[in-house]
N, C-alpha and C positions, 0 to 999 in steps of 0.2 A: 404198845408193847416195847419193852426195852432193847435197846442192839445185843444179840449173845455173843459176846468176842467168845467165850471158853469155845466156841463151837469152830472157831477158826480153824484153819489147818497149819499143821506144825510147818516154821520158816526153814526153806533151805540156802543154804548158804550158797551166793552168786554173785559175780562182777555185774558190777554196776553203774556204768557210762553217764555221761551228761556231758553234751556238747550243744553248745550253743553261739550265735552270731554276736563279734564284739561289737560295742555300741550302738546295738538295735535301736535302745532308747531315742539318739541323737539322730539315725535314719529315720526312723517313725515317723518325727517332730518334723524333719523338712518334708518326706514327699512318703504318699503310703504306694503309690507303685514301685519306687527305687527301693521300699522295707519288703516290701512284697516281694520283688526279685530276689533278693538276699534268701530270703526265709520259706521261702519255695523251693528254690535251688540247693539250699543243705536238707531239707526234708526229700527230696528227687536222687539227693547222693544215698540219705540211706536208705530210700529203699532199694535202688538200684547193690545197695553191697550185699556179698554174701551174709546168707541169714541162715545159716547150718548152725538149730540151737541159739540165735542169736534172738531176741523180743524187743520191740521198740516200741515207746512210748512219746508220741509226740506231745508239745508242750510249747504251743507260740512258737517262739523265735529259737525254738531245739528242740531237743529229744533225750531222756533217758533210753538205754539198752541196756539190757541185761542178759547174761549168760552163765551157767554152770560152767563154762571150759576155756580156759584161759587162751588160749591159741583160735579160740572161736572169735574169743570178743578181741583181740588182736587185729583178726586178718579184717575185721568189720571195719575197726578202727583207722586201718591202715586203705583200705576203700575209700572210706568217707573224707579224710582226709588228704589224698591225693586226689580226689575227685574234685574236689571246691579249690585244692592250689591250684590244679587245671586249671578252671575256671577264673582263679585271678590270674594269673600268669596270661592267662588270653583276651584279661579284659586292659584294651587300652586305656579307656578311660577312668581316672584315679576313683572320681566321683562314681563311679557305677562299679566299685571294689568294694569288697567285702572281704571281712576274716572272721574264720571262726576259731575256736578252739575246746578245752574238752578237760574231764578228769574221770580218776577212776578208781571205783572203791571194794568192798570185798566186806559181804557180811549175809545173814539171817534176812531171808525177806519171802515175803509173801505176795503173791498173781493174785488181779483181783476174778481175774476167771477160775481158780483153786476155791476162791469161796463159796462156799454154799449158799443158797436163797434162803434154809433157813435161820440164818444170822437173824433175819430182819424179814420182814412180808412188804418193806416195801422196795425191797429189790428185785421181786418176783415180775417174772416178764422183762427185765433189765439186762438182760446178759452182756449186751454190747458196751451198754456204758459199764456193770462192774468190771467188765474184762480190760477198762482203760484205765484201769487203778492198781499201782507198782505201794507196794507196804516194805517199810524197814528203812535201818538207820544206814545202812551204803547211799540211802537216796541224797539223803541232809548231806552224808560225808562228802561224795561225788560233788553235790551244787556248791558247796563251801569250797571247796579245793579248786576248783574249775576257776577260780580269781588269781589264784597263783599260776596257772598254765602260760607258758606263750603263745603266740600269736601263732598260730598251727600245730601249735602242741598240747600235750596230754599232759598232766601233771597225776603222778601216782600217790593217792593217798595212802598214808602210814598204814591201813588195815591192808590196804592190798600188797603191802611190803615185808608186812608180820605174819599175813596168815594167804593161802592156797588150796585148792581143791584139795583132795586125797591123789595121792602118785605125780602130781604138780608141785611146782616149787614159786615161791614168792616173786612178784618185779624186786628188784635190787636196787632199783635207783628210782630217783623222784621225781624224773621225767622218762616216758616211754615215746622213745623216737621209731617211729614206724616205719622207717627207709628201708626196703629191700632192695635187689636187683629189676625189679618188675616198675617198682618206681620213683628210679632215680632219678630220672627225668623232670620230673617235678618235684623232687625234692632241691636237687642240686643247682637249681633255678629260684627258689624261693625266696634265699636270703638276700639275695641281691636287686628283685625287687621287692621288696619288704623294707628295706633300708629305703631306695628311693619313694615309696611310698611312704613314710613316715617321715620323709624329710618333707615332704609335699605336703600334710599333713599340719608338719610345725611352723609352717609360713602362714595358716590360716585356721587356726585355732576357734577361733569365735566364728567365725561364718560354718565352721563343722561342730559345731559343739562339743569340742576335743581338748579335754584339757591339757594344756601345753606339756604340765608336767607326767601326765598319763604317757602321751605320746614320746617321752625318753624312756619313760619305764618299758615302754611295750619296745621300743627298737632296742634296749638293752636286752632284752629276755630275747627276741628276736636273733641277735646276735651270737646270744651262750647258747642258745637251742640249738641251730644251725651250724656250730662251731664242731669244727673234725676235731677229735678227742685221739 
């Protein structure tokens, strides 16, 4: 029997997160318990954030979320990411650190739990696995943009700058810095180890499989991020 897309349900439009750990790949390769802490530990951040309206979809070494409401998927953002700076900021040892970071897009998408079993009869008796399927083009935008983010940061893709729910208004800029008074504390502590972690970083290159030149891009992004405006 052929899949019926017509029978889909109509996409509504919602933010669309992707955050994931930098160079899982290079963790992986040396130890899979040291990959494992990493990618346990940001999956522990989001569930532990507020999830009023917020949906997550894990994904290996991340997560897409998505939300209808722009201050929802904020304050989510703003959890997850003070929670794992926590978490570096207290871990002494360089090798047992970890960064993650994130983007965020704004579009038409479809739940795989909105779809119907009669699309197809062999999704019948499935509900848990369709329900772990996110449809729509925020998803590609979100993952693509997430290369441009800094090291704890959210980089805003151009859809979520153009366009906003109804009575909501657009991000305005092309990084969303999630610092409030709640958690300054780890923000305002970041960039100064971030720096000396990335100096640690470019003294051993090859024994972390970190390419030299990566590691100035990322302490330079590192730098503008973190920098009082």
């Amino acid at each position: 029997m052929p899949f019926k897309a017509n029978l889909l349900p109509d996409p509504t439009n919602e933010y669309v997160a992707w955050v994931d750990v930098m160079g899982i790949q290079s963790a992986m390769s040396r130890s899979i318990s040291i990959s494992a802490n990493f990618i346990f530990k940001l999956h522990i951040a989001a569930l532990n954030a507020p999830r009023n309206n917020v949906q997550i979809y894990p994904v290996m070494d991340g997560f897409y979320a998505s939300s209808p409401d722009k201050e929802e998927i904020v304050a989510f953002l703003r959890h997850v990411m003070s929670a794992v700076g926590q978490i570096f900021l207290q871990t002494p040892e360089p090798l047992h650190r970890f960064i993650v970071r994130g983007a965020l897009a704004f579009g038409p998408v479809v739940h795989g739990s909105q779809v119907p079993e009669t699309v197809d009869e062999g999704l019948v008796g499935h509900d848990k696995y369709k329900s772990a399927i996110l449809l729509g083009m925020p998803i590609v935008q979100a993952n693509k943009a997430e290369g441009s983010a800094p090291p704890f940061g959210i980089h805003v893709h151009e859809s979520a700058r153009a366009f906003a729910p109804a009575g909501q208004q657009p991000f305005h800029h092309v990084w969303l810095k999630w610092v409030n008074p709640d958690v300054g504390h780890v923000w305002n502590n970041l960039l100064k180890q971030l720096i000396a972690h990335y100096d640690w970083c470019a003294s051993r290159p090859n024994r972390l499989l970190y390419d030299a030149t990566r590691v100035a891009i990322h302490k330079q992004l590192a730098n503008e991020y973190f920098a009082t405006e």
